[in-house]
LUMROKOL-36460 format. One line per field, with one value per residue (C-alpha): residue in one letter; x, y, z. Coordinates in Angstrom, 2 decimals. Example, Ala and Ser with C-alpha at 12.3 -4.5 7.8 and 13.67 -1.06 7.14 Angstrom:
% residues 2
resn = (a; s)
xx = (12.30; 13.67)
yy = (-4.50; -1.06)
zz = (7.80; 7.14)
This chain:
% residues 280
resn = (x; x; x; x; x; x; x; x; x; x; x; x; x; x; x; x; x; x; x; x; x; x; x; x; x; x; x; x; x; x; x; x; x; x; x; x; x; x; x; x; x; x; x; x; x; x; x; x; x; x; x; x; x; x; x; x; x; x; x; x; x; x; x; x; x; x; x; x; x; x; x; x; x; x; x; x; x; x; x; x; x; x; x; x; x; x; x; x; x; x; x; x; x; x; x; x; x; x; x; x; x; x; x; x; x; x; x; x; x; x; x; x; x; x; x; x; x; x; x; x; x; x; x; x; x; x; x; x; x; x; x; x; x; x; x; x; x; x; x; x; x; x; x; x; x; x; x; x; x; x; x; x; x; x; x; x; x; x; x; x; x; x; x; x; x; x; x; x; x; x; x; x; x; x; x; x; x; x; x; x; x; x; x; x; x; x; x; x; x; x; x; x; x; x; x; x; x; x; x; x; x; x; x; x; x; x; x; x; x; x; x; x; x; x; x; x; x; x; x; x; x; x; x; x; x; x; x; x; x; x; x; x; x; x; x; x; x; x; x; x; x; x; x; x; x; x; x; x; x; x; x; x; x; x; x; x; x; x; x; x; x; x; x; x; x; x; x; x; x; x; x; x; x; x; x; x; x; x; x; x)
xx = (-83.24; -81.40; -79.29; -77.33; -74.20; -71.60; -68.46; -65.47; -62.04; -59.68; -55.99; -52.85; -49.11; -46.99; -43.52; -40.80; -38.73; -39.33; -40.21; -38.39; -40.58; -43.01; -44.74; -48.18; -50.94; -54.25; -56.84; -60.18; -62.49; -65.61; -66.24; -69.55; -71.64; -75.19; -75.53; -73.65; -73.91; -71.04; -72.40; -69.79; -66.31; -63.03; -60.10; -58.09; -54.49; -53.07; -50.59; -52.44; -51.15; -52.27; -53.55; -53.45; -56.38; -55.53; -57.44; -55.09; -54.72; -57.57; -59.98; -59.26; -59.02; -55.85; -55.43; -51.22; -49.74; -46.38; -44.84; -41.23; -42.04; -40.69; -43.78; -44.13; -47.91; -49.65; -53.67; -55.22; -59.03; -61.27; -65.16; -67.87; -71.70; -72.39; -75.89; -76.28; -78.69; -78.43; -76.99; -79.07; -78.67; -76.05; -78.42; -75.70; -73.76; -71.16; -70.52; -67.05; -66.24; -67.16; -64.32; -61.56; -62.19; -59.53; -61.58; -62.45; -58.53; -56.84; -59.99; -59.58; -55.95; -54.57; -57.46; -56.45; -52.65; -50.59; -49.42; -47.70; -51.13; -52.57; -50.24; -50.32; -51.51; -51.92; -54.23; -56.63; -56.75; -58.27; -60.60; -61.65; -62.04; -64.22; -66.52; -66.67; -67.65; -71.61; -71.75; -72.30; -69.51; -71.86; -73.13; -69.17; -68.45; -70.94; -69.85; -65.85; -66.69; -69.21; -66.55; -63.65; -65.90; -66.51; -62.61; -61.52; -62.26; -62.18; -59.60; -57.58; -53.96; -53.06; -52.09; -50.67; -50.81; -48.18; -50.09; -50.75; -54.43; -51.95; -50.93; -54.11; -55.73; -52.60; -53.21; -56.73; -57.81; -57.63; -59.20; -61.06; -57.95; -57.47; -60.78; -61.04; -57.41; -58.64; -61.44; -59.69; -56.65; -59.43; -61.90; -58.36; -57.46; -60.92; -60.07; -63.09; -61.49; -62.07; -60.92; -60.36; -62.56; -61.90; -64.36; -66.81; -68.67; -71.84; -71.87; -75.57; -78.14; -81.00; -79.20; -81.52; -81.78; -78.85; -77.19; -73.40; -71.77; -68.08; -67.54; -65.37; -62.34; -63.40; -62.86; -64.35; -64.72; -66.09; -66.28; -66.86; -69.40; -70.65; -70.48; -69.01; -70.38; -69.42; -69.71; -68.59; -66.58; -66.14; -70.05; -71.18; -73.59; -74.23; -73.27; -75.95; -76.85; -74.32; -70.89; -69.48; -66.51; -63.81; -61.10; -60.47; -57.47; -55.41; -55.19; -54.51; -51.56; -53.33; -55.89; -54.35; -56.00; -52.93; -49.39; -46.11; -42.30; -41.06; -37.27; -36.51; -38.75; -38.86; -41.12; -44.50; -47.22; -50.68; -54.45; -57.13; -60.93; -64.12; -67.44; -70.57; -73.95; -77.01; -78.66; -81.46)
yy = (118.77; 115.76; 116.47; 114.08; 115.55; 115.03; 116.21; 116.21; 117.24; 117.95; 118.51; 118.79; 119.47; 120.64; 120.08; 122.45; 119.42; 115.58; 114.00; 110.55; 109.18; 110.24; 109.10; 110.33; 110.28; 111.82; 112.23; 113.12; 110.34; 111.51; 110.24; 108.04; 108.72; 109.61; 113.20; 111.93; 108.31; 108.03; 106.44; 105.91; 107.30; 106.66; 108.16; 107.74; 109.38; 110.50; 108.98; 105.88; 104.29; 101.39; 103.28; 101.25; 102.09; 102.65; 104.55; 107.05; 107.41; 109.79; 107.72; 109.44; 107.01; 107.33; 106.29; 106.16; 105.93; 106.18; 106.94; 105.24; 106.64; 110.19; 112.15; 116.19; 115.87; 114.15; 114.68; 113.30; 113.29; 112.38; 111.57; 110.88; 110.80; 111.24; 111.68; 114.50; 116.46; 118.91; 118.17; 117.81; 120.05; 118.67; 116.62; 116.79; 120.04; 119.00; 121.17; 122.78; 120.76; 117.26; 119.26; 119.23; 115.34; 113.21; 111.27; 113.65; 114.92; 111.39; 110.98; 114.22; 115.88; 115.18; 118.08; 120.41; 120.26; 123.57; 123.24; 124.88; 126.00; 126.54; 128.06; 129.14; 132.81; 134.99; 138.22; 135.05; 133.21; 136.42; 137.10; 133.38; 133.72; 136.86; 134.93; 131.82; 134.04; 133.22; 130.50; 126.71; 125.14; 124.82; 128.62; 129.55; 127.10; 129.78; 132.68; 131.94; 130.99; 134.14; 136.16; 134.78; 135.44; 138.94; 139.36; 138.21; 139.29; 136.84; 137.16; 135.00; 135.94; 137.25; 133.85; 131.03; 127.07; 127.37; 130.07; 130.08; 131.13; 133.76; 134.94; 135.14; 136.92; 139.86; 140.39; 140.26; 138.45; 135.11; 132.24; 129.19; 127.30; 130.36; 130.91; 127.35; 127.37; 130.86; 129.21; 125.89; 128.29; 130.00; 127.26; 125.26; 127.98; 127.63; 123.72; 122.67; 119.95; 120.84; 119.39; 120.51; 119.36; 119.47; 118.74; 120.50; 123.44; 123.44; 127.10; 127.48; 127.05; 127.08; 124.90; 123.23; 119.36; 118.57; 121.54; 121.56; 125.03; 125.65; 124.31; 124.93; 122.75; 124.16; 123.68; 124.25; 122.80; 120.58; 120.81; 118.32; 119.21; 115.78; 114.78; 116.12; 118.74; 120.98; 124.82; 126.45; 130.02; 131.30; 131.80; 131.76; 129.17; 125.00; 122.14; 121.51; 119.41; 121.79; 120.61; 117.12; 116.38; 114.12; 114.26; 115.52; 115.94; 118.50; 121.07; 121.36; 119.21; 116.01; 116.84; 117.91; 116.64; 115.57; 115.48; 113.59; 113.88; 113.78; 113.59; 115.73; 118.15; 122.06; 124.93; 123.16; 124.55; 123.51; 123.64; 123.19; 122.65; 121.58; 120.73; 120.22; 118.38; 118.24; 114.80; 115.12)
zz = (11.75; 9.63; 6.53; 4.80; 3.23; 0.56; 1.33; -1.24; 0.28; -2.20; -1.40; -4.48; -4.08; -6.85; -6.91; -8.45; -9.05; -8.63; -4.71; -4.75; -1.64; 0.62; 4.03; 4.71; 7.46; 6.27; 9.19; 7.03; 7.37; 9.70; 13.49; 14.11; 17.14; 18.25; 16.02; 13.00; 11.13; 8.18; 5.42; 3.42; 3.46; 0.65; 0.32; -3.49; -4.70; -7.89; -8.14; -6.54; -3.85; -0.92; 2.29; 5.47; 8.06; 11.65; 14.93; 16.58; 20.05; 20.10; 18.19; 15.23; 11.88; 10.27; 6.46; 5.82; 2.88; 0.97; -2.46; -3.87; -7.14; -8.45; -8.56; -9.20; -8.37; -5.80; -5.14; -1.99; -2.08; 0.20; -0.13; 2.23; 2.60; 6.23; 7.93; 10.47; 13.32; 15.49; 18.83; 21.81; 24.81; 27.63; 30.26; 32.90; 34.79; 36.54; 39.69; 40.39; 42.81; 40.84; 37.86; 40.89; 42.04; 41.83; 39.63; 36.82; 36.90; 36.05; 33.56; 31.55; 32.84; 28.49; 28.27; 30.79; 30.34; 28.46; 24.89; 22.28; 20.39; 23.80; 26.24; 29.81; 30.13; 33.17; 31.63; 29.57; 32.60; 34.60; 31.70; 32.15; 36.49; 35.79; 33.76; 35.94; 39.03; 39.60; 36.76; 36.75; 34.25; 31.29; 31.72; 31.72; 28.40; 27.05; 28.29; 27.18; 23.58; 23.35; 24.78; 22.15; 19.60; 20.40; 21.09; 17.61; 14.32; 11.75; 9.12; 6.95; 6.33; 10.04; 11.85; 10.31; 11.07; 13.89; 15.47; 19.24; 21.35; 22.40; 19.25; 18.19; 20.78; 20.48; 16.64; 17.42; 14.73; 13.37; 11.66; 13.03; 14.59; 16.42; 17.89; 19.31; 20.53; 22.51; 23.49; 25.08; 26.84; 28.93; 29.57; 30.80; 32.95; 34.80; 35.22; 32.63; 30.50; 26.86; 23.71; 19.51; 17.17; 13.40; 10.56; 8.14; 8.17; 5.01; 4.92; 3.30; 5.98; 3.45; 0.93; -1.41; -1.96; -4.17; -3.86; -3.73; -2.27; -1.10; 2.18; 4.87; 6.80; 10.10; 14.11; 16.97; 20.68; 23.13; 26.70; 29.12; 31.81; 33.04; 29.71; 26.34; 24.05; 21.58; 20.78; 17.68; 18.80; 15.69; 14.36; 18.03; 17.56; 19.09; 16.73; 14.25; 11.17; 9.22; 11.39; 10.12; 12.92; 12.23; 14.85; 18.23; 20.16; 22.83; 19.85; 16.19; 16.27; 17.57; 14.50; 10.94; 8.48; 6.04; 7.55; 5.99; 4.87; 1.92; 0.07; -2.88; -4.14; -3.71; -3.74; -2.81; -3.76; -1.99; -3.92; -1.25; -2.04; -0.38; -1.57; 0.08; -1.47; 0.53; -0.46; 1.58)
């Protein structure tokens, strides 16, 4: 199936008192490949400002921008029409033995190393063995993200941006950051390299032609098997028409969407919307 999509990100900061300068990185502009085509994609602030483009080291596109102005607002939106289907089944399984070559280690080791989001952790890592034992590396990308999903219950509220797989996985709960961090610490403790994706979730799957609906900032993962694909933990389903993806990286860090510093100000206060229009 083929949808094009509309998707507004919205993002404004309120300022007790005035912000004198600011330097920011925004990361919202969606990836091109074979199951997505971007359209067109624009990114304006209030107050305005000059973005300069860039491609991270990941192959994310960065638009940066700065204030010298005193400011007690400042609105970052982002806009894009992007043209999606659903993504085709892996053609490739990699054998266990082809994920321990020397070859596929140098390639991918950035997605099999330890992080702060995705630590090191003996009792996940045995969950992970258990369900590698009798399963090709594909069948076990399946059988960890099924697993996480069963193991967490989604909730907003118990984990917060700084949040670890760990942390998640002890409270039990957790949002979608946590379910794909969960997801990467066990599938990286069975030696598959696997990376975090961040994008757009349309959360309608029967949404009507012109149709706009609340939409999700959402993340999920992709393995790499022979080749790369993704799987979304948290609704226990493949990447379809309904995921837009804009970054990947190691974890969240490589991947948030706005990040900057700033001088003055106090007591921000954050507004974050998304919309969603099925064109066709």
């Amino acid at each position: 199936m083929n949808w094009r999509l509309r998707v507004v990100h919205t993002t404004g900061y309120r300022y007790a008192t005035a912000v004198t300068q600011s330097y920011n990185e925004a990361r919202l502009t969606p990836r091109h490949d074979d199951r997505q085509n971007l359209m067109v994609a624009r990114l304006e602030t209030v107050p305005a400002t000059r973005a300069y483009k860039y491609t991270d080291y990941w192959g994310t596109e960065v638009n940066s921008f700065d204030l010298h102005t005193p400011h007690t607002e400042l609105k970052v939106i982002a806009a894009s029409v992007v043209e999606t289907t659903d993504q085709t089944a892996p053609s490739v399984d990699a054998t266990w033995s082809q994920l321990k070559s020397p070859e596929v280690l140098d390639a991918y080791a950035e997605y099999l190393e330890w992080t702060s989001y995705v630590p090191k952790h003996r009792e996940l890592a045995a969950i992970a063995r258990s369900l590698r034992k009798g399963r090709t590396p594909q069948e076990t990308v399946l059988a960890v993200s099924e697993r996480v999903h069963d193991m967490l219950t989604y909730q907003r509220g118990t984990t917060g941006v700084h949040s670890s797989a760990v942390d998640a996985w002890q409270a039990g709960e957790g949002v979608c950051q946590d379910y794909a961090h969960l997801t990467l610490a066990m599938l990286r403790a069975v030696d598959v390299p696997a990376r975090y994706v961040s994008g757009y979730l349309h959360t309608k799957p029967d949404a009507a032609v012109g149709e706009t609906v609340v939409g999700e900032s959402h993340a999920w993962v992709e393995a790499w098997t022979g080749e790369w694909w993704g799987f979304d933990p948290t609704n226990d389903i493949p990447i379809g028409h309904r995921h837009v993806w804009v970054a990947t990286g190691r974890d969240y860090g490589d991947v948030s969407p706005l990040k900057g510093i700033y001088s003055g100000g106090a007591a921000t206060a954050i507004e974050v919307t998304v919309d969603m229009t099925r064109l066709a």
